[in-house]
C-alpha positions in Angstrom: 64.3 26.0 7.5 62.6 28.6 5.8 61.5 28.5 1.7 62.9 32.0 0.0 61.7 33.0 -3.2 64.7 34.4 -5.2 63.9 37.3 -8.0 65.5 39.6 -10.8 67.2 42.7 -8.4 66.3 46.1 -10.0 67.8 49.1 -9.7 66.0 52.1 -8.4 66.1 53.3 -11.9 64.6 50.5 -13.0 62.4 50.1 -10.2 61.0 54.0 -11.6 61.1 52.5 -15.1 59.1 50.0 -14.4 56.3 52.1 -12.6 56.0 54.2 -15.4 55.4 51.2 -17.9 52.3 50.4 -15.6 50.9 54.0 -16.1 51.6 53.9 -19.7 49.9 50.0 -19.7 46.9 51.8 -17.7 46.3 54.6 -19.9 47.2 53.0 -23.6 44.6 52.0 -25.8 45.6 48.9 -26.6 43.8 45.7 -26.2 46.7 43.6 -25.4 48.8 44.8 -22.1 52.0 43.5 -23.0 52.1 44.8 -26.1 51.8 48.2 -24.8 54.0 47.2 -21.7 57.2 47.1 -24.9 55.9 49.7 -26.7 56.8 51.8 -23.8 59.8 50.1 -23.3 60.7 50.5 -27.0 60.2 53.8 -26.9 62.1 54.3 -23.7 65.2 52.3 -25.2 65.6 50.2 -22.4 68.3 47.6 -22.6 68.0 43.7 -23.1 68.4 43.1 -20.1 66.2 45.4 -18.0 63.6 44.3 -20.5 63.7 41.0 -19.3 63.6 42.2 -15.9 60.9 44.3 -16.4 58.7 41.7 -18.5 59.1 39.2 -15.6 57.4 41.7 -13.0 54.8 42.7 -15.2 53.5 39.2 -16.0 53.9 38.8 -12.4 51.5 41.3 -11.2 49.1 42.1 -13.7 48.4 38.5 -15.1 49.7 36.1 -12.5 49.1 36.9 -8.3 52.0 39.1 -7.6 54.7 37.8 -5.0 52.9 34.5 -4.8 52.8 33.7 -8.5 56.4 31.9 -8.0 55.1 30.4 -5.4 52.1 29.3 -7.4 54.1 28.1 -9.8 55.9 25.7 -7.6 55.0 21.9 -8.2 56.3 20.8 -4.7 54.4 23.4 -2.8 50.9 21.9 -2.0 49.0 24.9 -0.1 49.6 28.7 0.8 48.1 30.1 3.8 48.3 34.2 4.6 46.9 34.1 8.2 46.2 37.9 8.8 47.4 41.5 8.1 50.8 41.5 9.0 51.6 39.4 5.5 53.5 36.8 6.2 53.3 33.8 3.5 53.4 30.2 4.6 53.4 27.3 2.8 53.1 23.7 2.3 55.8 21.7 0.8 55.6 17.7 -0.3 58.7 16.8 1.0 59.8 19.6 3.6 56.0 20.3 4.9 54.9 23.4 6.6 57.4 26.2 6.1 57.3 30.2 6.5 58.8 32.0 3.6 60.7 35.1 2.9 58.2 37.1 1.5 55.7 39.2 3.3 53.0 41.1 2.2 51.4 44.3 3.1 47.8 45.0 4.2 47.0 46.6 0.8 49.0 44.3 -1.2 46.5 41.3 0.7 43.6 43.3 0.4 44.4 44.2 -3.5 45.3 40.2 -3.8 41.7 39.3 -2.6 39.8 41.8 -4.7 41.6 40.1 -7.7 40.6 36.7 -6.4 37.4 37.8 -5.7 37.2 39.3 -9.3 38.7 36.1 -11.0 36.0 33.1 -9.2 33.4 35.9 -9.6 31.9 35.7 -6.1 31.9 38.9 -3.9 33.4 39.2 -0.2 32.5 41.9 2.2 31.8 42.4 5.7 28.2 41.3 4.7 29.7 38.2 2.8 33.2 38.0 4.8 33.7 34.4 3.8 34.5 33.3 0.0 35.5 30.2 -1.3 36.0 29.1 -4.9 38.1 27.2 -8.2 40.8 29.8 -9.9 41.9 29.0 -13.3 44.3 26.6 -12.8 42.3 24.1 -10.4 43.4 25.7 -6.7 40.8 25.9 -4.5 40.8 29.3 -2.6 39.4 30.0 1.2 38.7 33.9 2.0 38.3 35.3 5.5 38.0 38.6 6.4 38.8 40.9 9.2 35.6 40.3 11.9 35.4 36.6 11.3 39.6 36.4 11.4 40.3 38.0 14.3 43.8 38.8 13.3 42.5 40.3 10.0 42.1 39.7 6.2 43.3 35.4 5.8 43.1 33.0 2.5 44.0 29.8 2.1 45.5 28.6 -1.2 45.3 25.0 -2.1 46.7 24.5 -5.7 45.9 21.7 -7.9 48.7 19.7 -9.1 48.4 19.4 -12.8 50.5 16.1 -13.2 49.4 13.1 -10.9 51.6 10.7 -9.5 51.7 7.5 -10.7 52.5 4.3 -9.0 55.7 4.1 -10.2 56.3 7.2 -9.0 55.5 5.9 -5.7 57.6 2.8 -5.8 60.5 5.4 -6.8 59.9 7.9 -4.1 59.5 4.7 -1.7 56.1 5.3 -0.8 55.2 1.9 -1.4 56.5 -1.1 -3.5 55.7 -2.9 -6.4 54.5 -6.2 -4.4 51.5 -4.1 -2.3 51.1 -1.7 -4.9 50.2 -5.2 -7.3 47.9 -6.5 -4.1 45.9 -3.5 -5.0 45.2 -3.6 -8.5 44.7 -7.1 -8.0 42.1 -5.8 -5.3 40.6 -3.5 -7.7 39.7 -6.0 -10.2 38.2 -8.1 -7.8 36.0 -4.7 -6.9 36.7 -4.7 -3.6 35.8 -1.2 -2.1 38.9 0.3 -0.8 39.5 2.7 2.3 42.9 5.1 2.1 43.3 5.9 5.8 45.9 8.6 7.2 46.2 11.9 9.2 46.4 15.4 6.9 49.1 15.4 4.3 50.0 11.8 4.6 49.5 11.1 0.8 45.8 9.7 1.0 44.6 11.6 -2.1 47.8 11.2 -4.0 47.8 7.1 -3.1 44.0 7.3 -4.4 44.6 8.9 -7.6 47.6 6.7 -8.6 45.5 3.5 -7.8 42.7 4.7 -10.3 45.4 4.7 -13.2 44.9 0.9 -12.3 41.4 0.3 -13.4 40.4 -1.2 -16.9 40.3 2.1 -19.3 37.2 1.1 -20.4 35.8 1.3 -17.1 32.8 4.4 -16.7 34.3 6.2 -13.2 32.5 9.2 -11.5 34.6 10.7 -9.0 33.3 13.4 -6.0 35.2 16.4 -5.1 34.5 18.9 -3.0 38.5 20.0 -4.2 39.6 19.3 -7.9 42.5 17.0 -7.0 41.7 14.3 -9.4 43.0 13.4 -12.5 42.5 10.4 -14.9 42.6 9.4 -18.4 39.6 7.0 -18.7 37.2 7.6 -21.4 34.2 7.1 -19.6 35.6 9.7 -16.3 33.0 11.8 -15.0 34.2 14.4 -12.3 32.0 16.4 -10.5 32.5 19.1 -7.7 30.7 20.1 -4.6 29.5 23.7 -4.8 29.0 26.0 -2.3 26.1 28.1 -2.0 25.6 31.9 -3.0 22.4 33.3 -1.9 19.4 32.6 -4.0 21.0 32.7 -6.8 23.5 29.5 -6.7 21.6 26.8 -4.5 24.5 24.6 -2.7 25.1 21.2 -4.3 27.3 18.9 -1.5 28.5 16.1 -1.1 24.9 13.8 -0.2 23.4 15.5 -3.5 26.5 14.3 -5.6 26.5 10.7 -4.9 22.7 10.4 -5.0 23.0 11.5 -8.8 26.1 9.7 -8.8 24.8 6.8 -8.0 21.8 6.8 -10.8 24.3 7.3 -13.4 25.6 3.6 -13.4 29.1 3.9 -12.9 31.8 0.7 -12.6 33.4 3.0 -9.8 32.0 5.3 -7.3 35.0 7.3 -6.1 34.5 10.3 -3.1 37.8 12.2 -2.3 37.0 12.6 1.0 34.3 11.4 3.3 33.5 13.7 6.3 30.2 13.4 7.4 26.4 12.1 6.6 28.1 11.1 3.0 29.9 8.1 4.5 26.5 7.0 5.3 25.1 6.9 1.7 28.5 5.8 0.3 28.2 2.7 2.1 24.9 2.4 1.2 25.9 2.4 -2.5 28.7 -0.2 -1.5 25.7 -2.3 -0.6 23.9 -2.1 -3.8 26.7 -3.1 -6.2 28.4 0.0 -6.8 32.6 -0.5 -6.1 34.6 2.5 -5.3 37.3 4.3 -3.3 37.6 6.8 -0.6 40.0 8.1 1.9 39.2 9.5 5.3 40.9 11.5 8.1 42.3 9.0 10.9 45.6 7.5 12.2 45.4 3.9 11.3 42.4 1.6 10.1 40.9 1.3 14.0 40.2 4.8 13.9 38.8 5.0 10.8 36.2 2.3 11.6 35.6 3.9 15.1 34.9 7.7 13.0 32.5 5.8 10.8 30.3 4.2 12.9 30.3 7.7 15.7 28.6 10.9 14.5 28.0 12.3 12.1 28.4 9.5 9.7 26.8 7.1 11.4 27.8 3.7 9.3 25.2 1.5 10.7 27.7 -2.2 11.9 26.1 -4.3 9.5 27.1 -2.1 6.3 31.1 -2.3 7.8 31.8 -5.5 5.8 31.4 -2.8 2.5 34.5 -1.5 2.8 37.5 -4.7 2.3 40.3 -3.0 2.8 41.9 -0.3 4.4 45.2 1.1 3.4 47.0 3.1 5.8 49.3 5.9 4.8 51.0 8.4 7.0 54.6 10.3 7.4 58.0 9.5 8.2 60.9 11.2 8.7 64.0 10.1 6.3 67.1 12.1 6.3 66.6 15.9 5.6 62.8 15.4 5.1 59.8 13.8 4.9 58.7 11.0 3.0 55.4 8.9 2.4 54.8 5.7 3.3 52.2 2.5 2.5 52.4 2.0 6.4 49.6 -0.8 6.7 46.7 -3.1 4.5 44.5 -5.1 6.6 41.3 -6.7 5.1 38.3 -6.5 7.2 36.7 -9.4 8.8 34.3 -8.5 11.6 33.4 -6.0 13.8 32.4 -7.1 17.6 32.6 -4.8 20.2 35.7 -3.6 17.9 37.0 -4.4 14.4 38.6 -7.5 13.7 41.1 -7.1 10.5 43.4 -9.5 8.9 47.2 -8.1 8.1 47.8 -8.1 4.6 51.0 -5.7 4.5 52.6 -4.9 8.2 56.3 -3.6 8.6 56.8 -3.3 5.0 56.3 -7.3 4.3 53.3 -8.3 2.2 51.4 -11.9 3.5 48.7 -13.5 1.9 48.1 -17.2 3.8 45.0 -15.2 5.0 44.5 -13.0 2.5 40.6 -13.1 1.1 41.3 -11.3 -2.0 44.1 -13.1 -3.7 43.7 -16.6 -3.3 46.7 -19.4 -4.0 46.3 -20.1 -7.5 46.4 -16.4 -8.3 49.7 -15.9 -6.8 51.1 -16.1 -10.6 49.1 -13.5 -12.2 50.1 -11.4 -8.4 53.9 -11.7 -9.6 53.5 -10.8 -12.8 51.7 -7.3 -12.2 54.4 -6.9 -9.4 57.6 -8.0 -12.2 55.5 -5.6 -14.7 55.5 -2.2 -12.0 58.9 -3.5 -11.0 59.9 -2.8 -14.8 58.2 0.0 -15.0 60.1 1.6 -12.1 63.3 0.1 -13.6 62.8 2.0 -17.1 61.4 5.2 -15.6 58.6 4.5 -17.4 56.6 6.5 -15.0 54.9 9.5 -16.5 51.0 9.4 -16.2 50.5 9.0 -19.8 52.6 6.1 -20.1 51.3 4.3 -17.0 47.5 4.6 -18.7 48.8 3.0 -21.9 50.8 0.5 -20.6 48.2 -0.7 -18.1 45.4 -1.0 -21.3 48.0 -2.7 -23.2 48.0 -5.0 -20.1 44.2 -5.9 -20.1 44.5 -6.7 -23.8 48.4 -8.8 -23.7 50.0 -9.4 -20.0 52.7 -11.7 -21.2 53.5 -9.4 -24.6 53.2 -5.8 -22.2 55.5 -7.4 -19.8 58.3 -8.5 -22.5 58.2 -5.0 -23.7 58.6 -2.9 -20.9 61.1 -5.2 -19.9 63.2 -3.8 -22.6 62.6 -0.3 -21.5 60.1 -0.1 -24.2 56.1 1.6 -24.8 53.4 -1.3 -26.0 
């Protein structure tokens, strides 16, 4: 399967047309491009049509990133990856993962695309610097490497930002999980129990996190640690901050360890790391320990591994700070017709760790069971059904935009039984 990128066809006089309008753009006066862009086009009496044609590939190139900018604008497609000079683009996709695309690009029009990346996060690459790394506009983080360090020649990496979170309920409509976990979990949440998403690259771990933290009380103060603006929330009292890499002299590096020690002094409700790699599991724990409650997801197959990463070089978890973390949520991929889909595969809470960890199943082969569940105990099994019936709705009415989810979740906190009537009817509290 292979991703093509379909575009206006121009003639060749069009094709000469439009080279000319970039001369004229290059030489005019004027301050705005795309004014002088139709002036010449005016002036040349170009049809309707060809004008829109035209106008497309200049916006394309000299404001957006050239062939990739369709790409770019692609909600489904999570990453973009040019892996040497001879051009060819790859992608990411959320539902049809790692495909090659039709468009290839040549050395100059790679090497012309990195200057202009280089020129927009205002960091220089050379052979003296051949690695960049850095935020464009819109929230994509971008990896640069050049020819020397990649040994098949000039590489980037784009990871784009997805503007739009998912919600829960767009999880329970894409099957990802269902309302009955997914109301474990906030349940879970306001119980602060410090939650683990587990699951292998591209599973969904980030996009599981960031629909959970629509859960949390609005007026709760979150600070959430990044070293990729994935992120998004709503919550008055949300306080993001990004790891920054380091630039000579000039721009001292500020990672992960130096973020949550701040963090940490800043008294938030929720400490909340994207991603724990390293020494910064360490000190997150160490936060679990004195009161703070937050999220994190890391890199393994299923809640053994996880434990077994965190307790091995380099984060070094010492056994006794293991009972931190309550629960760990296992997401990975499955294959479901055509594609690929997401799934809530596992929630065990942790009990013990011996010479291995001891868990209790909360949520195995999609079936949710609580006779040994430490979080929700018997008597709270009403309030559990009622946050299920009340995402269940949700889902129901499509009421499943971000915005929506935020509002109807506060209006929870203040009326359960009165938010629940409403959305029942399909309507907003």
């Amino acid at each position: 399967m292979r991703y093509d990128v379909l575009e206006p066809a121009l003639s060749p006089d069009e094709e000469k047309l439009l080279a000319r309008a970039r001369e004229y753009v290059l030489e005019s006066k004027l301050e705005d491009s795309e004014k002088a862009f139709m002036q010449f086009l005016t002036r040349a009496r170009a049809g309707q049509d060809t004008i829109r044609k035209l106008l497309y590939f200049f916006r394309r190139d000299m404001k957006g990133y050239g062939k990739l900018d369709p790409i770019m604008r692609d909600p489904y497609v999570e990453d973009i990856h040019v892996n040497g000079s001879d051009g060819r683009v790859f992608i990411w996709h959320i539902r049809y993962e790692g495909m090659r695309t039709n468009i290839v690009l040549t050395e100059d029009e790679v090497n012309s695309l990195i200057a202009r990346i280089s020129n927009i996060v205002k960091r220089q690459v050379n052979t003296a610097n051949p690695i960049l790394e850095g935020l464009l506009p819109e929230g994509a983080r971008v990896e640069v490497v050049l020819r020397g360090v990649a040994a098949n020649g000039n590489a980037f990496t784009i990871r784009k930002f997805r503007g739009v979170p998912y919600t829960v309920i767009d999880l329970i409509s894409l099957e990802t999980s269902d309302p009955d976990a997914l109301a474990y979990l906030w349940m879970a949440l306001d119980k602060e129990r410090n939650i683990i998403i587990v699951g292998p690259t591209g599973a969904g771990k980030t996009t599981l996190l960031n629909a959970l933290l629509f859960l949390l009380r609005p007026d709760a103060r979150i600070i959430t640690i990044e070293d990729t603006r994935e992120l998004r929330l709503l919550h008055e009292q949300w306080l993001p901050l990004l790891v920054r890499p380091g630039h000579g002299e000039e721009e001292e590096e500020i990672d992960m360890m130096d973020l949550l020690k701040i963090a940490m002094r800043m008294r938030p409700d929720y400490l909340i790391v994207g991603e724990v790699r390293g020494e910064e599991a360490y000190v997150l724990f160490q936060a679990f320990a004195s009161g703070h409650h937050g999220l994190t997801t890391i890199h393994a197959d299923n809640a053994d591994g996880a434990v077994k990463r965190l307790v091995t070089k380099p984060m070094d978890v010492p056994l006794a700070l293991l009972s931190m973390a309550h629960l760990y949520v296992s997401v990975k991929r499955v294959r479901s017709g055509a594609g690929i889909v997401r799934r809530v595969w596992e929630i065990k809470e942790f009990l013990d760790y011996t010479d291995r960890p001891v868990f209790v199943d909360v949520l195995t082969n999609n079936k949710l069971s609580l006779d040994r569940s430490g979080v929700v105990a018997k008597d709270e099994y009403d309030e559990l059904r009622r946050r299920s019936d009340l995402l269940r709705e949700m889902a129901k009415h499509g009421l499943s935009d971000y915005k929506s989810v935020f509002q109807i979740i506060k209006n929870y906190y203040l009326n359960p039984e009165g938010t629940l009537r409403i959305v029942e009817t399909g309507g907003l509290p």
